[in-house]
N, CA, C and O atoms as a GROMACS GRO file, in nm:
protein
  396
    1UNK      N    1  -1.458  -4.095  12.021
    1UNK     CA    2  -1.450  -3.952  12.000
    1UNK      C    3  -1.445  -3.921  11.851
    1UNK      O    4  -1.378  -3.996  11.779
    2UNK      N    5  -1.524  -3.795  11.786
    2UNK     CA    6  -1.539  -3.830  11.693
    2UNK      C    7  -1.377  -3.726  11.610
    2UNK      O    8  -1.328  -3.623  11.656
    3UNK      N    9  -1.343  -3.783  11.516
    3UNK     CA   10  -1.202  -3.715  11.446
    3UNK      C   11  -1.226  -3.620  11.350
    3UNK      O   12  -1.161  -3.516  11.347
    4UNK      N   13  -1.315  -3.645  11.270
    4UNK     CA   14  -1.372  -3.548  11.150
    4UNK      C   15  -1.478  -3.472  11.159
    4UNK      O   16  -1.559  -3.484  11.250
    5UNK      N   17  -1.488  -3.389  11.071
    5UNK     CA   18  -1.605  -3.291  11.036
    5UNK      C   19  -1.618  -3.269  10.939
    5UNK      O   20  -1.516  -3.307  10.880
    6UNK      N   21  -1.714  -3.206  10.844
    6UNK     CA   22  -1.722  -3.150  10.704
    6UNK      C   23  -1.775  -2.980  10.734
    6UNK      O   24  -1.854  -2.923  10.809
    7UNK      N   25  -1.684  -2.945  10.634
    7UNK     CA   26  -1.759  -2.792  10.616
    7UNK      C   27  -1.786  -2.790  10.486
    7UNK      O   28  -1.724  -2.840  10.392
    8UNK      N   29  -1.924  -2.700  10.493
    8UNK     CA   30  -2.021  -2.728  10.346
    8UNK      C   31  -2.076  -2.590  10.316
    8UNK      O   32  -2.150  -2.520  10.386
    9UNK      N   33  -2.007  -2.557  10.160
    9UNK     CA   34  -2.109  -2.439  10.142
    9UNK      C   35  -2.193  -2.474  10.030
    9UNK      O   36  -2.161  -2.535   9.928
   10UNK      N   37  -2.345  -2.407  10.078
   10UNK     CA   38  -2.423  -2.435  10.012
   10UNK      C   39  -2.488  -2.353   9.961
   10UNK      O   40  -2.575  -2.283  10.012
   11UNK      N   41  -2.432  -2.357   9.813
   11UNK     CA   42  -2.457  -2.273   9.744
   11UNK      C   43  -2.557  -2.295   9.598
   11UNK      O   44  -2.550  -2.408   9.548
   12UNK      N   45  -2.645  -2.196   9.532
   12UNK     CA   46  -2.728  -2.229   9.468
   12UNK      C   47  -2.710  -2.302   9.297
   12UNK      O   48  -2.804  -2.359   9.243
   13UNK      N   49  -2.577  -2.288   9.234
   13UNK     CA   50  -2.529  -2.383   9.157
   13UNK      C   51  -2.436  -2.476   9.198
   13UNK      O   52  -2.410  -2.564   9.115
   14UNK      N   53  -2.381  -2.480   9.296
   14UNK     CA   54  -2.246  -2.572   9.382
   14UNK      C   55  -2.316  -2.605   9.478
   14UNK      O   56  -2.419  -2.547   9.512
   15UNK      N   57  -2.245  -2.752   9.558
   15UNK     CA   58  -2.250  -2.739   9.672
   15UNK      C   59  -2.095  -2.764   9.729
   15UNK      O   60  -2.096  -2.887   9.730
   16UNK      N   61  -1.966  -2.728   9.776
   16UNK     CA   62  -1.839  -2.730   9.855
   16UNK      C   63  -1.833  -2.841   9.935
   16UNK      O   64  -1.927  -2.860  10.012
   17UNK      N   65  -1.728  -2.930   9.933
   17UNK     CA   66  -1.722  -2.995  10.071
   17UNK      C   67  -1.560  -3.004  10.119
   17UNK      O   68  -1.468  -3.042  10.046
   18UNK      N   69  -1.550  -2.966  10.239
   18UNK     CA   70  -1.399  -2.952  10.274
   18UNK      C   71  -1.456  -3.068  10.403
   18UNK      O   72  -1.572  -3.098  10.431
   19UNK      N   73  -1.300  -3.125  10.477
   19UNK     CA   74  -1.290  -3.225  10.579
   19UNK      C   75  -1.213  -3.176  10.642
   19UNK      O   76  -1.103  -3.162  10.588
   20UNK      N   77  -1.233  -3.119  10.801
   20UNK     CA   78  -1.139  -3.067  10.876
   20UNK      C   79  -1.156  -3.182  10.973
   20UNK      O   80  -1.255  -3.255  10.976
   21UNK      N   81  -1.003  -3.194  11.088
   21UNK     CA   82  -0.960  -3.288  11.165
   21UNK      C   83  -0.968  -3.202  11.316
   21UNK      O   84  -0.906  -3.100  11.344
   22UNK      N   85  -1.043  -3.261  11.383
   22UNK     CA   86  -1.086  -3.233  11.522
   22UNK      C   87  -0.965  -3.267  11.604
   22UNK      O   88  -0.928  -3.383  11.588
   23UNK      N   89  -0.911  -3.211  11.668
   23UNK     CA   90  -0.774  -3.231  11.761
   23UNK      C   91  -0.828  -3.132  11.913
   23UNK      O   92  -0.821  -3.010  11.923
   24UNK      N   93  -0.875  -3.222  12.012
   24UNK     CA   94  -1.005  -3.197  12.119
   24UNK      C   95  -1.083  -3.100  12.091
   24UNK      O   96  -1.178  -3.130  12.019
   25UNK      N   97  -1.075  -2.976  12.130
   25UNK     CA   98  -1.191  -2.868  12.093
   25UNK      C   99  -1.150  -2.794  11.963
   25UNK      O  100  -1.229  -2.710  11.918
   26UNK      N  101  -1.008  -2.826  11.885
   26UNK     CA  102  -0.955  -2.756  11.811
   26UNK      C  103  -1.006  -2.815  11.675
   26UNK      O  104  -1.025  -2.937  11.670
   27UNK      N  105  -1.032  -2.732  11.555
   27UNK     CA  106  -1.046  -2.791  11.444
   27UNK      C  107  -0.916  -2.735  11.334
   27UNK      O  108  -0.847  -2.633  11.332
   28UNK      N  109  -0.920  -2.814  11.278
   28UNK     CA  110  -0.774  -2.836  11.182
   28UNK      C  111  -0.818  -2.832  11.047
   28UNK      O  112  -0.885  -2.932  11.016
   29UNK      N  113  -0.797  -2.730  10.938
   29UNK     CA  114  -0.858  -2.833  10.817
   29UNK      C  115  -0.756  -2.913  10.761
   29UNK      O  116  -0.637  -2.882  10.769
   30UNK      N  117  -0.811  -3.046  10.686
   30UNK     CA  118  -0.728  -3.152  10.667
   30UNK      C  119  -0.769  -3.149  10.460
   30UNK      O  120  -0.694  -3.201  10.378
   31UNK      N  121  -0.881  -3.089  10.430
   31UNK     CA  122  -0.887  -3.053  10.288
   31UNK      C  123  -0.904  -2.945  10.233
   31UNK      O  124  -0.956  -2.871  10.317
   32UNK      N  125  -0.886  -2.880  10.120
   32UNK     CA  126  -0.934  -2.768  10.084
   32UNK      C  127  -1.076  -2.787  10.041
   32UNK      O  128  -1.104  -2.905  10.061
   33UNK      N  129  -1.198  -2.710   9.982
   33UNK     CA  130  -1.297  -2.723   9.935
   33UNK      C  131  -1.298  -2.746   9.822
   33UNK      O  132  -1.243  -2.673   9.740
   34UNK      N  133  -1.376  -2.878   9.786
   34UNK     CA  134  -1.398  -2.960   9.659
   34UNK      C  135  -1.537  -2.922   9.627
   34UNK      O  136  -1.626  -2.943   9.710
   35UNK      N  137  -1.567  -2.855   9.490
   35UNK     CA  138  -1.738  -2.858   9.427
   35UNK      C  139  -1.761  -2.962   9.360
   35UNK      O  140  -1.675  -3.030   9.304
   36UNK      N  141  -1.923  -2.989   9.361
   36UNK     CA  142  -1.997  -3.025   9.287
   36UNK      C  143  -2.077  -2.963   9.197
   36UNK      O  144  -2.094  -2.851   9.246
   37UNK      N  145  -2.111  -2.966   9.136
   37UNK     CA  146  -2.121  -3.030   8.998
   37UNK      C  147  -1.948  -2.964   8.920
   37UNK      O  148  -1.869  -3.012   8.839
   38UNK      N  149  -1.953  -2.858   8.982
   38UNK     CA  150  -1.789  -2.766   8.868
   38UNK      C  151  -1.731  -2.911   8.891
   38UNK      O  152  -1.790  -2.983   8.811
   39UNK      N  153  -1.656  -2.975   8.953
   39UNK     CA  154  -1.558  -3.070   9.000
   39UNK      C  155  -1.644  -3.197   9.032
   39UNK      O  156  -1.764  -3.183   9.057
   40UNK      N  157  -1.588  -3.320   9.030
   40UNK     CA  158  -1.600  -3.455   9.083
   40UNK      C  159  -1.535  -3.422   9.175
   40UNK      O  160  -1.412  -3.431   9.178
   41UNK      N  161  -1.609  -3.375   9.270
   41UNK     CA  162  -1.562  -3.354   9.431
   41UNK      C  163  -1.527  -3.501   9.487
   41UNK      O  164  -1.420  -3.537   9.537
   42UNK      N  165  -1.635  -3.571   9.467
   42UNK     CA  166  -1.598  -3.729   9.549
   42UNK      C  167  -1.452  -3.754   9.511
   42UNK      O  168  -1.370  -3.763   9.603
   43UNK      N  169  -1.404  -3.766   9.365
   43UNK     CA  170  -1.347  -3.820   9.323
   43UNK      C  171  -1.196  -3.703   9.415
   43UNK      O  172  -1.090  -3.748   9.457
   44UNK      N  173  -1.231  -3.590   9.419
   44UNK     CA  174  -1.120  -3.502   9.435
   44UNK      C  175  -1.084  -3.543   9.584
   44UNK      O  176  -0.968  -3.552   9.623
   45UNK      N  177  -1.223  -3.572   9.685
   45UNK     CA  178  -1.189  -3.617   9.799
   45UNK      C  179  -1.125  -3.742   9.819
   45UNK      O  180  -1.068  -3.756   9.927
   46UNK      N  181  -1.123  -3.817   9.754
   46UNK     CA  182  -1.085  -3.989   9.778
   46UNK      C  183  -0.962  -3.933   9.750
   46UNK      O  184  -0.885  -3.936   9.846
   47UNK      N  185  -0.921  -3.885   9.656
   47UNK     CA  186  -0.734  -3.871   9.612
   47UNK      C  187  -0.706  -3.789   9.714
   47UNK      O  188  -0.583  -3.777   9.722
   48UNK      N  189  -0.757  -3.735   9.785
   48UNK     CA  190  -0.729  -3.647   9.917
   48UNK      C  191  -0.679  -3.742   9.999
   48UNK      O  192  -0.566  -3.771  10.038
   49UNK      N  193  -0.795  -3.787  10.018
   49UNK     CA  194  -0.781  -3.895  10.190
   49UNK      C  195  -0.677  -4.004  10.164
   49UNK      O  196  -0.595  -4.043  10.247
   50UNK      N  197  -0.691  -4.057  10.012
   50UNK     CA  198  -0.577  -4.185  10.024
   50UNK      C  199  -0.426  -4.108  10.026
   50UNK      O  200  -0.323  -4.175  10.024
   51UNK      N  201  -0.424  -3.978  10.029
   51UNK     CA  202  -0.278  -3.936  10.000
   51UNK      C  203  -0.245  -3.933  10.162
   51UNK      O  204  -0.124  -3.944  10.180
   52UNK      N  205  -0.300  -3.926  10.250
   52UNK     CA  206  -0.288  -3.935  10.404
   52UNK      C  207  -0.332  -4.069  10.461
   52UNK      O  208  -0.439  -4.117  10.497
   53UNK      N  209  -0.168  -4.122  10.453
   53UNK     CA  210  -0.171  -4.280  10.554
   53UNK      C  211  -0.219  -4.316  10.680
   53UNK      O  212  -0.266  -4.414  10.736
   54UNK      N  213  -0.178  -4.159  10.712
   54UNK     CA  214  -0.246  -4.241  10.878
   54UNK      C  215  -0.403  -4.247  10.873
   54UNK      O  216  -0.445  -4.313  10.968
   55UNK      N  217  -0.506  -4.196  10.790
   55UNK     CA  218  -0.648  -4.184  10.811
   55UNK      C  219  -0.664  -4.341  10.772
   55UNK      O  220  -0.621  -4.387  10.666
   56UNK      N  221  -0.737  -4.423  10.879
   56UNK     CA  222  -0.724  -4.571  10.842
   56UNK      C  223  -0.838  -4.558  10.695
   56UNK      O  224  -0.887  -4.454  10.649
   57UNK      N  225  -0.860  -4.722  10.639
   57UNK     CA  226  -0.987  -4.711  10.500
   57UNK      C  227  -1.103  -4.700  10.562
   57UNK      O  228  -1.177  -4.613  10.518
   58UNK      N  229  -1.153  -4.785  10.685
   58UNK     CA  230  -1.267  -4.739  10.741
   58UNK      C  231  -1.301  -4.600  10.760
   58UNK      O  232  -1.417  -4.562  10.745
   59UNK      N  233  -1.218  -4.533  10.787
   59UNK     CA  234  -1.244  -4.380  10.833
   59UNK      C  235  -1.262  -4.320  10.693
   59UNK      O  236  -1.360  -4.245  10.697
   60UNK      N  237  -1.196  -4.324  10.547
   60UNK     CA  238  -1.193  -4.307  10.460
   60UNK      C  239  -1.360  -4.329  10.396
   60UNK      O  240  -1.447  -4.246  10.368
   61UNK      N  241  -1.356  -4.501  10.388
   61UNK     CA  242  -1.487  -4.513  10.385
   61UNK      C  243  -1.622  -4.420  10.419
   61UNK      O  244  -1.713  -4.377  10.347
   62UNK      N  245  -1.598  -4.411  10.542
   62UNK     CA  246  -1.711  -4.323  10.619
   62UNK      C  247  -1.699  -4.212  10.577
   62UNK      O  248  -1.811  -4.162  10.564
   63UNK      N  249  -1.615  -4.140  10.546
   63UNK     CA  250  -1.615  -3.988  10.514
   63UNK      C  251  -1.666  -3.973  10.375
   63UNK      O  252  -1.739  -3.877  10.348
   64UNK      N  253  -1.622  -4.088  10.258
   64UNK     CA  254  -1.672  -4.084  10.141
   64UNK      C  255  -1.807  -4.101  10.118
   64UNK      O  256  -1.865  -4.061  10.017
   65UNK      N  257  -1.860  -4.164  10.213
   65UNK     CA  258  -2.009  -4.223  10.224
   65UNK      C  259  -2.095  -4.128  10.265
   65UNK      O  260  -2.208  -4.122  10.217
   66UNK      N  261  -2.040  -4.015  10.387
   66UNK     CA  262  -2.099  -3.918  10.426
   66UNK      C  263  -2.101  -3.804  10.337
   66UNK      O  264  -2.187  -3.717  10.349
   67UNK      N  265  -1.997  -3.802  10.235
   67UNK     CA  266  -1.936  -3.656  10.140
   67UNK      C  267  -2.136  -3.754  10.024
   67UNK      O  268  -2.221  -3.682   9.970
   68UNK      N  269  -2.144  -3.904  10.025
   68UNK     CA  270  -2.178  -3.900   9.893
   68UNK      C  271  -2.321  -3.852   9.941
   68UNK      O  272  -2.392  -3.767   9.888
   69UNK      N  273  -2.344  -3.921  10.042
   69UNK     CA  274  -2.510  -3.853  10.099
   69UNK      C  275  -2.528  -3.696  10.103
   69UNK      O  276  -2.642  -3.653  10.085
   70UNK      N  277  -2.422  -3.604  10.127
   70UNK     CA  278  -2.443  -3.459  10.095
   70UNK      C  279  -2.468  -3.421  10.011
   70UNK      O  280  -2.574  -3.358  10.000
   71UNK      N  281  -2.350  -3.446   9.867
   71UNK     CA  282  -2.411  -3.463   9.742
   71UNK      C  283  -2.485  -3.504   9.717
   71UNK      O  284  -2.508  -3.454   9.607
   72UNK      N  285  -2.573  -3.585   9.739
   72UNK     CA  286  -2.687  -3.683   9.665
   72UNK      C  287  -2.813  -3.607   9.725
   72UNK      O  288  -2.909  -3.588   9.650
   73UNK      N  289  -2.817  -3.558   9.870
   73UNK     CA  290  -2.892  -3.431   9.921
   73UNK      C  291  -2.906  -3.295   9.852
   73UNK      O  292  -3.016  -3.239   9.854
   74UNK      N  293  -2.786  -3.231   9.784
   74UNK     CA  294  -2.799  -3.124   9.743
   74UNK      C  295  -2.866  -3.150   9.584
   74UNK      O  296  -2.950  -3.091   9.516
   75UNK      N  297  -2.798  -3.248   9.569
   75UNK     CA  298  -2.852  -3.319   9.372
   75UNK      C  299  -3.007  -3.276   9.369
   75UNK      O  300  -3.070  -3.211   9.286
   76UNK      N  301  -3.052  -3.344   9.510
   76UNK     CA  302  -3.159  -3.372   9.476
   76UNK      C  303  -3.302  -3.287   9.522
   76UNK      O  304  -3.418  -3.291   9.479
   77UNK      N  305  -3.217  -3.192   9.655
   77UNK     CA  306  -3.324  -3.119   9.717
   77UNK      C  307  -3.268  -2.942   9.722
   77UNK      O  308  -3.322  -2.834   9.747
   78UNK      N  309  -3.123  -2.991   9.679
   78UNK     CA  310  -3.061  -2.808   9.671
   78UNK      C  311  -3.119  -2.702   9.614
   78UNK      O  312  -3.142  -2.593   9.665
   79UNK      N  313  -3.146  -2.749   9.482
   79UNK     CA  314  -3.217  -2.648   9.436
   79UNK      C  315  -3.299  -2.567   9.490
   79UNK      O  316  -3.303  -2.444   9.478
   80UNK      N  317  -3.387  -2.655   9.569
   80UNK     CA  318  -3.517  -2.623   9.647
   80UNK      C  319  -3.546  -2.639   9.816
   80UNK      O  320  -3.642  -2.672   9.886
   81UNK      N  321  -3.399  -2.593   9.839
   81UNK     CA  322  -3.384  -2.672   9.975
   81UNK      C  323  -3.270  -2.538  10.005
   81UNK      O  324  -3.177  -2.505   9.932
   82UNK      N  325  -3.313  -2.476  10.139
   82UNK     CA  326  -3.241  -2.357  10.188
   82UNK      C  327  -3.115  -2.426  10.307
   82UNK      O  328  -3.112  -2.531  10.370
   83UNK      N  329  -3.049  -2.344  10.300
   83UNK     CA  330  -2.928  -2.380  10.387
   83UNK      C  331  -2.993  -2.432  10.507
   83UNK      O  332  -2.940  -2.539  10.538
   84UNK      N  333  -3.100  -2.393  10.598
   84UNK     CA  334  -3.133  -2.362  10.711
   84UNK      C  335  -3.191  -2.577  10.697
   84UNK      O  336  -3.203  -2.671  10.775
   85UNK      N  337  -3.202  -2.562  10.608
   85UNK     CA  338  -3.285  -2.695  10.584
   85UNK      C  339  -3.197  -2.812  10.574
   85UNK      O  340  -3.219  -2.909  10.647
   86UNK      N  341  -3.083  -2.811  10.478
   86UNK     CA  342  -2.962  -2.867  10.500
   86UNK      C  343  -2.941  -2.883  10.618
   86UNK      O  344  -2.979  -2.990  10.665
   87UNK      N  345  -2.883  -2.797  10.696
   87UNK     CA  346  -2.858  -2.778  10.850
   87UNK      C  347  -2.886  -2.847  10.917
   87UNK      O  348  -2.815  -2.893  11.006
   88UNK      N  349  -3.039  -2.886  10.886
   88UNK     CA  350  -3.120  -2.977  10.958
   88UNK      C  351  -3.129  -3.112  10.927
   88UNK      O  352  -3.146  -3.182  11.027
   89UNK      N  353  -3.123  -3.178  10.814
   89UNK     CA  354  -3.077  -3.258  10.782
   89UNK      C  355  -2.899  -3.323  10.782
   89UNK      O  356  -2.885  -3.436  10.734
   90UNK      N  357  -2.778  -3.252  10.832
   90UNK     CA  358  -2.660  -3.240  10.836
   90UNK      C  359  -2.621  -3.194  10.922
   90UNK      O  360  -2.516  -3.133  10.901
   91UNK      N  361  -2.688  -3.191  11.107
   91UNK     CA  362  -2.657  -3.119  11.201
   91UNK      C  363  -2.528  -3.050  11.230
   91UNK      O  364  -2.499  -2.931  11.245
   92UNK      N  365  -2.451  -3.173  11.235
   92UNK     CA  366  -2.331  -3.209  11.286
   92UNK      C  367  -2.202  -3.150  11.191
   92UNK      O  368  -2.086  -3.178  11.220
   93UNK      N  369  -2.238  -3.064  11.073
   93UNK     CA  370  -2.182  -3.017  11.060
   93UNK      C  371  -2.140  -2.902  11.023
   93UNK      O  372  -2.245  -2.843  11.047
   94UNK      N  373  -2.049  -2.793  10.971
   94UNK     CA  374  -2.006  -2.691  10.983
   94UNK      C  375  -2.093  -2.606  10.796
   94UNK      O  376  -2.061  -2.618  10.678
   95UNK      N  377  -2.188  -2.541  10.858
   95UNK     CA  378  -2.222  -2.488  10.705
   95UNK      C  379  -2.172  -2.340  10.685
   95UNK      O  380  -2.134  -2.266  10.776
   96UNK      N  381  -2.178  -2.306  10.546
   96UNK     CA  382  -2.210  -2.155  10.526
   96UNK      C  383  -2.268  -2.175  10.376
   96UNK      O  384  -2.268  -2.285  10.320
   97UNK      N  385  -2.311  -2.066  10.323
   97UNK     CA  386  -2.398  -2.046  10.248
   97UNK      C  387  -2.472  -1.901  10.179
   97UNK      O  388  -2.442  -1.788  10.218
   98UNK      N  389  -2.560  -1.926  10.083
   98UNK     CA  390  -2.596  -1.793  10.019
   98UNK      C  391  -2.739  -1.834  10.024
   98UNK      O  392  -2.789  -1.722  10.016
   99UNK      N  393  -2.818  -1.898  10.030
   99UNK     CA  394  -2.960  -1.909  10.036
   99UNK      C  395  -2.980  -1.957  10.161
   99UNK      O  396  -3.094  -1.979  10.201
   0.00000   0.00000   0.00000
């Protein structure tokens, strides 16, 4: 079952990434929203997740790996790449947005 989610705004100089915690149909957020490029979001997320013991490193892992492929998506196609498109590439998770 899956525990996490990301919510992402995608926006035309930023892109946001927050990590909310799925508790059955309920969602929880478990971060506030970290930017990119304003902020080293990765970096803001890792000091997030390691400050919460119970999230094992695998799970950590995976979430950092998934936060870096968003970023590395928006780096590279945001500019020129509409929310609707993200979306599609990032099904699974929770967007909002201005383009």
């Amino acid at each position: 079952m899956k525990k996490f989610t990301f919510r992402i705004l995608w926006l035309d100089n930023n892109v946001a990434i927050a990590i909310d915690y799925m508790i059955g149909t309920s969602i929880s957020p478990l971060t506030s929203y970290f930017f990119w490029p304003r902020n080293d979001a990765w970096e803001q997320l890792k000091t997030e997740l390691d400050s919460k013991p119970w999230i094992s490193e695998g799970e950590k892992i995976g979430l950092l790996n998934k936060a870096t492929e968003i970023i590395n998506f928006w780096q590279e196609k945001g500019k020129n790449k509409s929310l609707e498109e993200a979306q599609k590439q990032f099904p699974e998770f929770i967007f909002a947005g201005t383009n």
